[in-house]
C-alpha positions in Angstrom: 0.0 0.0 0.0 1.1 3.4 -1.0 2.2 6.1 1.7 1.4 8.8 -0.6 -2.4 10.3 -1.0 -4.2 10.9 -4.0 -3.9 14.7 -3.2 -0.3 14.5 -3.3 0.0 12.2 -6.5 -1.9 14.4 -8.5 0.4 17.4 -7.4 3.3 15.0 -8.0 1.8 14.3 -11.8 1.1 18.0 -12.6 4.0 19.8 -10.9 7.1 17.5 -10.6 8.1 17.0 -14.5 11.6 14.6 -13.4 13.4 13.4 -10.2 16.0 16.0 -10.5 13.1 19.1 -9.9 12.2 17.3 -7.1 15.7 17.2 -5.8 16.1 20.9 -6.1 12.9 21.9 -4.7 13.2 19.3 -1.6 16.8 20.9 -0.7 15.8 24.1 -1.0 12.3 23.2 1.4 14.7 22.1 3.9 16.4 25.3 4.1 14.0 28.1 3.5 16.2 31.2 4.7 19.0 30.2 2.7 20.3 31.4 -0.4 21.6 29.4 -3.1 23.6 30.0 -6.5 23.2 27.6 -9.4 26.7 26.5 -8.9 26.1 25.3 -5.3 23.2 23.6 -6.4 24.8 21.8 -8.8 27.1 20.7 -6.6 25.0 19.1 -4.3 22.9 17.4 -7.1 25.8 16.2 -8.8 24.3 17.9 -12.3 26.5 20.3 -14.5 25.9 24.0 -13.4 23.5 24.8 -16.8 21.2 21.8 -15.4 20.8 23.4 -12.3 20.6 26.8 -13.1 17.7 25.9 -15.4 16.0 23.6 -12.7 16.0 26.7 -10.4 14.6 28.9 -13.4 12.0 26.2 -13.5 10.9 26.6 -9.9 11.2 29.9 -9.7 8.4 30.1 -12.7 6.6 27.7 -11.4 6.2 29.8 -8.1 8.4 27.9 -5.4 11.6 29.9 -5.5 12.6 33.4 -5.1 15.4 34.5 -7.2 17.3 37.9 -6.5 19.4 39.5 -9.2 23.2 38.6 -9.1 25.7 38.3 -10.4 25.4 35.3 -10.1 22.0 34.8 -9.6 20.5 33.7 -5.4 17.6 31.3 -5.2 15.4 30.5 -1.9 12.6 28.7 -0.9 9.7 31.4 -1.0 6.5 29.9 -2.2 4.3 32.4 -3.9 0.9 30.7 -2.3 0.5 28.7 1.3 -1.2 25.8 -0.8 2.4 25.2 -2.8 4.0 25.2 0.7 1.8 22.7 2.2 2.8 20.5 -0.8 6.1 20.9 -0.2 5.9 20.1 2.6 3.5 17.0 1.9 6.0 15.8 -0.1 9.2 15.7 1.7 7.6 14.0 4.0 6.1 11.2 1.4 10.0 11.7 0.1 11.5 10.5 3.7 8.4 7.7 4.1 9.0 6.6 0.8 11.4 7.3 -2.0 11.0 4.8 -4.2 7.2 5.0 -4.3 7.6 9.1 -5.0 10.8 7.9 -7.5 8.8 5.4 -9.4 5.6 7.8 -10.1 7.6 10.8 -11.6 9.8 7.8 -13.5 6.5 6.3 -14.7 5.0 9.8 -15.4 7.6 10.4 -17.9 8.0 7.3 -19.0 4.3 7.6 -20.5 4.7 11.4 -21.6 7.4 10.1 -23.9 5.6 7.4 -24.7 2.7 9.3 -25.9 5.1 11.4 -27.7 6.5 8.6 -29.5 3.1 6.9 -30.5 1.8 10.6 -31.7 4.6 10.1 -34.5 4.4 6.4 -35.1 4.2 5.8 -38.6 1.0 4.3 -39.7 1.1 0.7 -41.9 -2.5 0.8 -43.4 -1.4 3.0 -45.8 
């Protein structure tokens, strides 16, 4: 039996597009007054500065981070709405209970996006 609600999946499914989003956005949750550059975040991900720096874009579009000019460029945890923080929260929690069930739905979420993808250009044979 799954450890994470149906609440949470579907936030999951809509607003976690790979494992590496979820990554950034969990380490940056854990320390909400703290400032981060795209090169430290790499760093701790293990993923080449650009990666990083895009993943923080990312978040920071999607509402989650606050990003102050630079150079180079500071991200924080700063939610834009207290719903998106309870989520956050929600999930590092589901994260901590259990990673490979979170792991295994954003894999299998993408896993059928490209899927679909693939199938919308699969050539037809009844031609």
């Amino acid at each position: 039996m799954s450890s994470i609600s149906n609440d949470l999946k579907r936030f999951i499914l809509t607003s976690v597009p790979s494992v590496p989003h979820l990554e950034a956005a969990l380490m940056m949750h854990a320390q909400p007054g703290v400032s981060r550059t795209a090169a430290e975040v790499a760093a701790r991900l293990y993923v080449p500065e650009q990666v990083a720096a895009d993943l923080l874009q990312s978040l920071c579009s999607a509402g989650m981070l606050k990003c102050d000019g630079g150079p180079p460029p500071q991200y924080r945890f700063e939610p834009g709405d207290p719903a998106l923080d309870a989520a956050m929260a929600a999930l590092a929690r589901a994260y901590a209970a259990d990673l490979v069930g979170v792991t295994k739905l954003i894999h299998d979420a993408t896993q059928k996006s490209a899927q679909r993808f693939a199938d919308a250009f699969r050539l037809r044979k009844d031609r």
